[in-house]
MARTI-574687 format. One record per residue (C-alpha): residue in one letter; x, y, z. Coordinates in Angstrom, 2 decimals, decimal comma, m for minus. Example, Ala and Ser with C-alpha at 12.3 -4.5 7.8 and 13.67 -1.06 7.14 Angstrom:
! residues 2
TORGU drenvo      c1      c2      c3
TORGU      a   12,30   m4,50    7,80
TORGU      s   13,67   m1,06    7,14
//
This chain:
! residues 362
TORGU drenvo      c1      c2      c3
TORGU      x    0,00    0,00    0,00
TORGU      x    0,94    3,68   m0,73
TORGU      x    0,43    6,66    0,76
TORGU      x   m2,89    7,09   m1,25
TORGU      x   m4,31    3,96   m0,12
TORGU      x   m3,76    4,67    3,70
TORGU      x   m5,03    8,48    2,87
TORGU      x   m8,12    6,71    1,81
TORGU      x   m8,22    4,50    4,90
TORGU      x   m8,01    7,02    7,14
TORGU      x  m10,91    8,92    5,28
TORGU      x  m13,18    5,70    5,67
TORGU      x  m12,24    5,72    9,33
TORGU      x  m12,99    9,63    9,43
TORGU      x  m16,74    9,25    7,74
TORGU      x  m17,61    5,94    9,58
TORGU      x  m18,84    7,48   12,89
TORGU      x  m17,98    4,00   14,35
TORGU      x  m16,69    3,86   17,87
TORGU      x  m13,02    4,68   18,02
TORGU      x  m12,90    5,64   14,86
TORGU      x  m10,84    8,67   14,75
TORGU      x   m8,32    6,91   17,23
TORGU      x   m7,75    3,46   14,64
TORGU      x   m7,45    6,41   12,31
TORGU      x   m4,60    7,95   14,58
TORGU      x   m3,37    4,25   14,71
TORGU      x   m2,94    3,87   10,62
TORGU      x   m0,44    7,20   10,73
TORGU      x    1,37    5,87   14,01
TORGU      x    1,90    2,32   11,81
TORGU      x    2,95    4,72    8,33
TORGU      x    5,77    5,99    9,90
TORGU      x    6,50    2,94   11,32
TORGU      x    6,91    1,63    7,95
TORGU      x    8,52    4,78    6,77
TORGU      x   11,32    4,42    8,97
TORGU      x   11,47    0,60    7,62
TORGU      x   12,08    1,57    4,49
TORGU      x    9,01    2,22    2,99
TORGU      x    9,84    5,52    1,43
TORGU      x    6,07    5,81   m0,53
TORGU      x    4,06    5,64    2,82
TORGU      x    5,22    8,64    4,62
TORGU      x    2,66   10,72    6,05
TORGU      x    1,78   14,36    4,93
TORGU      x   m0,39   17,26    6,08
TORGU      x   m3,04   15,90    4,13
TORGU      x   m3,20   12,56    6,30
TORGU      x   m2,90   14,42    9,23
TORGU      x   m5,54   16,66    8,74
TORGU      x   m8,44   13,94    7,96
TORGU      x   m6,94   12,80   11,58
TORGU      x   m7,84   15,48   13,33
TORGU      x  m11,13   16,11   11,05
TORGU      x  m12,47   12,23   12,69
TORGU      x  m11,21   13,32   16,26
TORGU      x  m13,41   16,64   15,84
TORGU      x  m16,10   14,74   14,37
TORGU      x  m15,82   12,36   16,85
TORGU      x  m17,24   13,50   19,89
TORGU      x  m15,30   11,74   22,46
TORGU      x  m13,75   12,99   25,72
TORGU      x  m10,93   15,12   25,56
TORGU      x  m11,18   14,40   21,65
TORGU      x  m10,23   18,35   21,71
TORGU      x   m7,17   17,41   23,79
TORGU      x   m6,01   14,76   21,44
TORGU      x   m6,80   17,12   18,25
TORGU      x   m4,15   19,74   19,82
TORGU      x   m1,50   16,27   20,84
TORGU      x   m1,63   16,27   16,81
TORGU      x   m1,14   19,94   15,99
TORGU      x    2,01   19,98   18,44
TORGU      x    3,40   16,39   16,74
TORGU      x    3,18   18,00   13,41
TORGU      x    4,83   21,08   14,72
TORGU      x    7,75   19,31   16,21
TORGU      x    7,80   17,13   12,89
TORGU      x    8,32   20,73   11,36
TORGU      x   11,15   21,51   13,24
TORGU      x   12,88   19,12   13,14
TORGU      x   13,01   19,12    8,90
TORGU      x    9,69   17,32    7,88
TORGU      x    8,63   19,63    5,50
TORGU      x    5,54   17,20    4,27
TORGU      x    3,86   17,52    7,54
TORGU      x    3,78   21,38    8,15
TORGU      x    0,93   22,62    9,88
TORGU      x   m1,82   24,50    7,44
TORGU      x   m4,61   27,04    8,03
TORGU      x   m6,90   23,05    7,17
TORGU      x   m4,79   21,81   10,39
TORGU      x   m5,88   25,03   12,80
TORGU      x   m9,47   25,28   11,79
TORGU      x  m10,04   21,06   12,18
TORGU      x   m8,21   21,70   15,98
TORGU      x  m10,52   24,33   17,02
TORGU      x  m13,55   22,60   15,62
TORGU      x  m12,68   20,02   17,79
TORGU      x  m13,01   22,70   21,05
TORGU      x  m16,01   23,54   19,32
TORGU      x  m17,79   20,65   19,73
TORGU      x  m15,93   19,59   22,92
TORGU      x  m18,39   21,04   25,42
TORGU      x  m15,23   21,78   27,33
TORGU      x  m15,57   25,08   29,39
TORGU      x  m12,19   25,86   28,04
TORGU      x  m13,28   25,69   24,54
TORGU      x  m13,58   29,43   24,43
TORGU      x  m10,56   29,84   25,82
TORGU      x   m9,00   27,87   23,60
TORGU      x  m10,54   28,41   19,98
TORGU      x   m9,40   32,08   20,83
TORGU      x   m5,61   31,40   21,42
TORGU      x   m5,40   29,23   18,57
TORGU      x   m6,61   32,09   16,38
TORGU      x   m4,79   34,41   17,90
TORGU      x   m1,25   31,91   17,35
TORGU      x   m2,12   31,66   13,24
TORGU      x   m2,66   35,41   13,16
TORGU      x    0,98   35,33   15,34
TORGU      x    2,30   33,22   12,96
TORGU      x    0,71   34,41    9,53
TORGU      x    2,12   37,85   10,43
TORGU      x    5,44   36,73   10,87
TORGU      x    5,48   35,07    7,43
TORGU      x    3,96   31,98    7,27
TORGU      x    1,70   32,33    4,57
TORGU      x   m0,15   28,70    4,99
TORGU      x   m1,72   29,77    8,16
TORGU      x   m3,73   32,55    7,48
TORGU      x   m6,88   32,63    9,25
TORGU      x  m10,06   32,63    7,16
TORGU      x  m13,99   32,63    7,15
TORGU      x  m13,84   29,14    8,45
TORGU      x  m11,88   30,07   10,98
TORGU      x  m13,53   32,73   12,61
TORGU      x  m16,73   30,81   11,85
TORGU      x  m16,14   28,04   13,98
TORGU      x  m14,89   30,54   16,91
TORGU      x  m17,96   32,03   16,62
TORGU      x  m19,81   28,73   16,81
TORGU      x  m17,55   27,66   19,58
TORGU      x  m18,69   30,74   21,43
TORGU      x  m22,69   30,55   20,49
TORGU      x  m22,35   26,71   21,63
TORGU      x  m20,48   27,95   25,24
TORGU      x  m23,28   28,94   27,42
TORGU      x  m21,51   31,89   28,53
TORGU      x  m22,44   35,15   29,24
TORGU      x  m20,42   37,37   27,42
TORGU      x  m21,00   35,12   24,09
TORGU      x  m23,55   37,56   22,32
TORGU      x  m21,19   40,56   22,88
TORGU      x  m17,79   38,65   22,06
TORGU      x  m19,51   37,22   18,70
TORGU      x  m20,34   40,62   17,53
TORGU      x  m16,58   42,04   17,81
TORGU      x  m15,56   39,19   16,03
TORGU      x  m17,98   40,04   13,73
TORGU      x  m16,93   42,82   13,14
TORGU      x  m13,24   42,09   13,15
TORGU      x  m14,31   40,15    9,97
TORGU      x  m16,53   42,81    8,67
TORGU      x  m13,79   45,41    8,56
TORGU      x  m11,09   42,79    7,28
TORGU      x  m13,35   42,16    4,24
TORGU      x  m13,87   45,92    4,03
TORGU      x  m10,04   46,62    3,68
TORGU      x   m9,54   44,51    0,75
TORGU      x   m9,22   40,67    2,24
TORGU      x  m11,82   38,23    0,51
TORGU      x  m11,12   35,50    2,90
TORGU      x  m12,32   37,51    5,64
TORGU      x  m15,84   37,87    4,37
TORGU      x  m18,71   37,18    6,46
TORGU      x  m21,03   34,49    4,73
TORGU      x  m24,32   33,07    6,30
TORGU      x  m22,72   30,57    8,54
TORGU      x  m21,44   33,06   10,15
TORGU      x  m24,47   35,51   10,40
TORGU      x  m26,42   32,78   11,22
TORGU      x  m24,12   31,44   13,97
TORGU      x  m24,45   34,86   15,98
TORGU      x  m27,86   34,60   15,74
TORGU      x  m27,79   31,85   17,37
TORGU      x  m25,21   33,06   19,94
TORGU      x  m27,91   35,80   20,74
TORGU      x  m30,86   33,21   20,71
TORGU      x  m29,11   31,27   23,45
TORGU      x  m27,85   34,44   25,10
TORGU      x  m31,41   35,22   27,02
TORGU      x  m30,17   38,55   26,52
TORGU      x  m32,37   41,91   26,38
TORGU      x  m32,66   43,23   22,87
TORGU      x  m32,06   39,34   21,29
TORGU      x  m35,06   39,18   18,79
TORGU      x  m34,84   42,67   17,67
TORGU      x  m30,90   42,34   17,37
TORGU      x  m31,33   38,76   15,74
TORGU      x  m33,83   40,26   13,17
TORGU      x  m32,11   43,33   11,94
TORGU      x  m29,16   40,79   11,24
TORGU      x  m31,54   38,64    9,09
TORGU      x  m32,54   41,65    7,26
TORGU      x  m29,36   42,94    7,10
TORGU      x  m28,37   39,67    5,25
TORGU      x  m31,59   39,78    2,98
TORGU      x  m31,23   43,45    1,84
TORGU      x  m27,15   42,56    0,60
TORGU      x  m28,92   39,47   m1,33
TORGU      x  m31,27   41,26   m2,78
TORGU      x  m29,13   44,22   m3,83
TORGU      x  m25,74   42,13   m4,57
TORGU      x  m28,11   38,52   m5,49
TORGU      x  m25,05   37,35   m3,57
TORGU      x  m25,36   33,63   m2,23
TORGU      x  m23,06   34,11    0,41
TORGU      x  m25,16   35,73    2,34
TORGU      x  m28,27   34,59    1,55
TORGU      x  m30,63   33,09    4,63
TORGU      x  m30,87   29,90    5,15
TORGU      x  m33,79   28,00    6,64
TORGU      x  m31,44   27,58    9,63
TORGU      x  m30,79   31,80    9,88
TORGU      x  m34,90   31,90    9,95
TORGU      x  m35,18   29,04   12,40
TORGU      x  m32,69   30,70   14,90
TORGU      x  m34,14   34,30   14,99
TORGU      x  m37,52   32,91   15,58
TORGU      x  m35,67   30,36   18,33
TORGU      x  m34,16   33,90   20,01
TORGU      x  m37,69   35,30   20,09
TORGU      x  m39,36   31,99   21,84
TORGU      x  m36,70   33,00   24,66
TORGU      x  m37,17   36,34   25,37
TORGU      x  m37,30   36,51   29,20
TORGU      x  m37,91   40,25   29,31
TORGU      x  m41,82   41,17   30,59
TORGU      x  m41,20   44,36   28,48
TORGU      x  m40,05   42,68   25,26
TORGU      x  m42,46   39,86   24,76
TORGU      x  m44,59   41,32   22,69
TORGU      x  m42,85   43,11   20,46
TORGU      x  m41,08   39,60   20,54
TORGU      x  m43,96   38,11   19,31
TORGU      x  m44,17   40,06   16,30
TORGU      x  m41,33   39,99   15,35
TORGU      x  m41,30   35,96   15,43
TORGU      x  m44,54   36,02   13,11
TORGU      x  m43,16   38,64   11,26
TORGU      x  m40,06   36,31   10,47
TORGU      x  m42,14   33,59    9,97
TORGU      x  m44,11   35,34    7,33
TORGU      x  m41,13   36,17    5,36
TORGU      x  m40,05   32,60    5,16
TORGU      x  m43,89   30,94    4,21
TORGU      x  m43,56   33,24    1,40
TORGU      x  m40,11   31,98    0,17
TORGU      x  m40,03   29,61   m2,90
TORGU      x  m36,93   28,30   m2,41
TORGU      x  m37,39   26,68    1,05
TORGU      x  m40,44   26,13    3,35
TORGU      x  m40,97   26,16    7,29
TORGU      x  m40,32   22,74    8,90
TORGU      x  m41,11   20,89   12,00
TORGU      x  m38,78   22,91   13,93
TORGU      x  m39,86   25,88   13,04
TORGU      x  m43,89   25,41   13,86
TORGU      x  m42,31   23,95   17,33
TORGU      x  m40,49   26,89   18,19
TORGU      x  m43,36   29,62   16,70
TORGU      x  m45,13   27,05   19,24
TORGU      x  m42,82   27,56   21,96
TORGU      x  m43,33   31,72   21,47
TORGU      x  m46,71   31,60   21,58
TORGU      x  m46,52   29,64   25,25
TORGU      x  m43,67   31,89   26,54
TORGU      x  m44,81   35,54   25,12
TORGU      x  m48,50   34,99   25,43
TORGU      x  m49,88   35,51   28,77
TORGU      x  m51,92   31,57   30,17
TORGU      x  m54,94   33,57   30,71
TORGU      x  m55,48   34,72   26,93
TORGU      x  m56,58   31,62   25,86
TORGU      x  m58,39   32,58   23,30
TORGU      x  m55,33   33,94   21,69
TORGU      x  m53,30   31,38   22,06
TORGU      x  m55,87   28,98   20,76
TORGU      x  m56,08   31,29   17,45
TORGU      x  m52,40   31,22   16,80
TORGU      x  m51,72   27,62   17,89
TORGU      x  m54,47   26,58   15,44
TORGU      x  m52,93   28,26   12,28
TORGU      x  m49,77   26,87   12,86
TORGU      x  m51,15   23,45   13,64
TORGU      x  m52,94   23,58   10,52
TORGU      x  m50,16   24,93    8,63
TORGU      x  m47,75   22,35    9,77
TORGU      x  m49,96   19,56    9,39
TORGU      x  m51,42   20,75    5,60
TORGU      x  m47,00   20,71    4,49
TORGU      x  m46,44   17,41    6,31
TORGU      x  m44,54   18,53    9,05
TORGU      x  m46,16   17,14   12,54
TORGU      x  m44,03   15,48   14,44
TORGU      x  m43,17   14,71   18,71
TORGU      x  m41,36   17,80   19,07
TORGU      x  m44,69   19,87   17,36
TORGU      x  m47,28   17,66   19,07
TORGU      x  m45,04   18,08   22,90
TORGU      x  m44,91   22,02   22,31
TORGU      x  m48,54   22,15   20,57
TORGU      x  m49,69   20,75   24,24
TORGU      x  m47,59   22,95   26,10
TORGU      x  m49,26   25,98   24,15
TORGU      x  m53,21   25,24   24,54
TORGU      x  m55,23   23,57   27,16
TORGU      x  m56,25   19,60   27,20
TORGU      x  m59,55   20,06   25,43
TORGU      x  m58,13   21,90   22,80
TORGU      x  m55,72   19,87   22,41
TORGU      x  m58,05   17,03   22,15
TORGU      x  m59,33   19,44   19,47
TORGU      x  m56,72   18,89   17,19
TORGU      x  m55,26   15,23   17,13
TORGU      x  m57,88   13,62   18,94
TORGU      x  m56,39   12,66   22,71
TORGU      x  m55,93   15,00   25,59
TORGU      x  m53,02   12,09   26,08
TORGU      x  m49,49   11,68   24,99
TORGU      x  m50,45   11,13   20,93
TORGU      x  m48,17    9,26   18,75
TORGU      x  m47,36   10,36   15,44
TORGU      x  m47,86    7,11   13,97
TORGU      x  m51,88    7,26   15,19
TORGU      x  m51,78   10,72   13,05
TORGU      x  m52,84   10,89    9,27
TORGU      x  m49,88   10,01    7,48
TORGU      x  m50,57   13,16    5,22
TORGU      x  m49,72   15,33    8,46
TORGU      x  m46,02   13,46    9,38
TORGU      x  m44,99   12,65    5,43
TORGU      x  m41,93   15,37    5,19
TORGU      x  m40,76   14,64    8,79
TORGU      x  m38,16   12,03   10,10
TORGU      x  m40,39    9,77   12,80
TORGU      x  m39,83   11,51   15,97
TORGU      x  m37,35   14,01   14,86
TORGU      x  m36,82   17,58   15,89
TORGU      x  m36,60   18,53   12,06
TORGU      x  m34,03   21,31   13,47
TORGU      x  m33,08   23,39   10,94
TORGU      x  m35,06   23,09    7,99
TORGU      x  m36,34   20,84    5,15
TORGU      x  m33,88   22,57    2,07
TORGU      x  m31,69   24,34    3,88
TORGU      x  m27,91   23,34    3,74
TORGU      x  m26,09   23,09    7,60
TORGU      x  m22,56   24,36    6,36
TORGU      x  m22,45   27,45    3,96
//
């Protein structure tokens, strides 16, 4: 076998989601330089096999999987040092490591995704040209930070927002914001619980629909997942003062999407328009609550959408007899007693997160 055939081993072992994978795939470049140093001159390692390493320990979700990614970064850079060219340490190789923090769930993630960025720009400005941060980068710190839980993550998304906005301003293309990474600090402020989150979460959406329409730039055109989010920050507004103007501005977004004829409201997004009508509407208007919860039932049921997640917030949003009203048991109902019309463009069960078209990486 050559160095191809193990690069396509380890890419198996990367895609498999099998337990352990992304350590066997660890194992095959332990065993290639092994060999290498046997003899074998055609299976030593590059960056290229090192990266889909640390692309199956991000992917991986295992403990300290961040912890190993970063065990691999420093390897290559010693490897570096000491003369091995073929295994130098790429921008690929930084933005698979901080994925990893990313999806770690480790408090230090933050921390973390924020000193590696801060060593490529370190590095990048000292002349190493195959480092440079880009989109992706500051993408996935941004994700790392809307994913943290912490406090300060709506405000520290936004200045490296605009760290990217003004980079693509000056003249650097691989700067530019695209609607991951709008999207991602929408959702930063969705989870933030912070005053001001649905207004600030909308004027980003229209932000990013008013540069489409004048630019018909696909960059930053929304996503089901950008419409699902802003609607997700309004179900949370915790503010007395701000729910209803919450409220609107959850319909109003959901408007704007029914209307689209590119991509349609899923199951996740009647569940959460669910979910605001139950947190912004006061118990006692039930009349109101009825109203809304029955267009959206029947919305979501006419386009196939009804699934466990709809039917558990539908009966968190209206009382038993309504509920009764609509899929005929005040009990827990099961989407397979439901007309099959009403579940056909839903996975059995599923949350139906972030839309029916829309693509998760952009």
């Amino acid at each position: 076998p050559h160095r191809f055939t193990y690069n396509a081993v380890i890419n198996a072992l990367a895609k498999s989601k099998e337990p352990d994978a992304a350590a066997k795939a660890e194992r095959v470049i332990h065993n290639m330089f092994h060999l290498h140093r046997s003899g074998h001159e055609d299976v030593k390692p590059t960056t290229i096999h090192f990266n889909t390493v640390l692309d199956a320990w991000a992917k991986s979700g295992e403990k300290r999987s961040a912890e190993r990614a970063e065990n691999i970064l420093e390897w290559m850079g010693r490897l570096y040092k000491e003369g091995n060219v073929e295994v130098k340490p790429d921008t690929i190789t930084f933005n698979a490591v901080i994925d990893a923090w990313a999806k770690s769930g480790d408090r230090r993630a933050t921390a973390r995704a924020e000193q590696i960025l801060d060593h490529m720009d370190d590095l990048y400005l000292s002349g190493n040209k195959d480092v440079k941060p880009d989109t992706y980068t500051y993408n996935t710190v941004i994700n790392t930070w809307a994913k943290s839980g912490d406090k300060r993550a709506a405000e520290r998304v936004e200045q490296i927002l605009s760290i990217m906005e003004k980079r693509y301003r000056d003249g650097d293309v691989r700067f530019k914001p695209n609607t991951r990474t709008y999207t991602s600090v929408i959702d930063a402020w969705a989870k933030s619980r912070e005053r001001g989150a649905a207004a600030r979460t909308e004027s980003i959406l229209n932000g990013m629909q008013a540069r489409y329409n004048e630019y018909h730039d696909d960059e930053v055109k929304p996503s089901s997942y950008t419409y699902n989010a802003v609607i997700n920050a309004c179900a949370f507004t915790k503010e007395e003062a701000e729910k209803e103007n919450a409220f609107k501005i959850a319909f109003r977004v959901f408007e704007q999407f029914d209307q689209l004829d590119h991509m349609q409201p899923d199951a996740y997004t009647y569940a959460n328009l669910l979910s605001v009508c139950a947190n912004l509407l006061p118990a006692e208007d039930e009349a109101r609550r009825f109203s809304h919860a029955k267009m959206l039932f029947e919305k979501c049921a006419g386009s196939g959408h009804v699934n466990d997640f709809v039917l558990r917030k539908l009966k968190h949003t209206v009382t038993k007899r309504e509920y009764m009203y609509f899929v005929g048991s005040d009990g827990e109902q099961s989407v397979d007693k439901l007309p099959r019309e009403w579940t056909k463009n839903t996975s059995k069960g599923g949350r139906g997160k972030y839309g029916n078209k829309g693509k998760r990486r952009v």
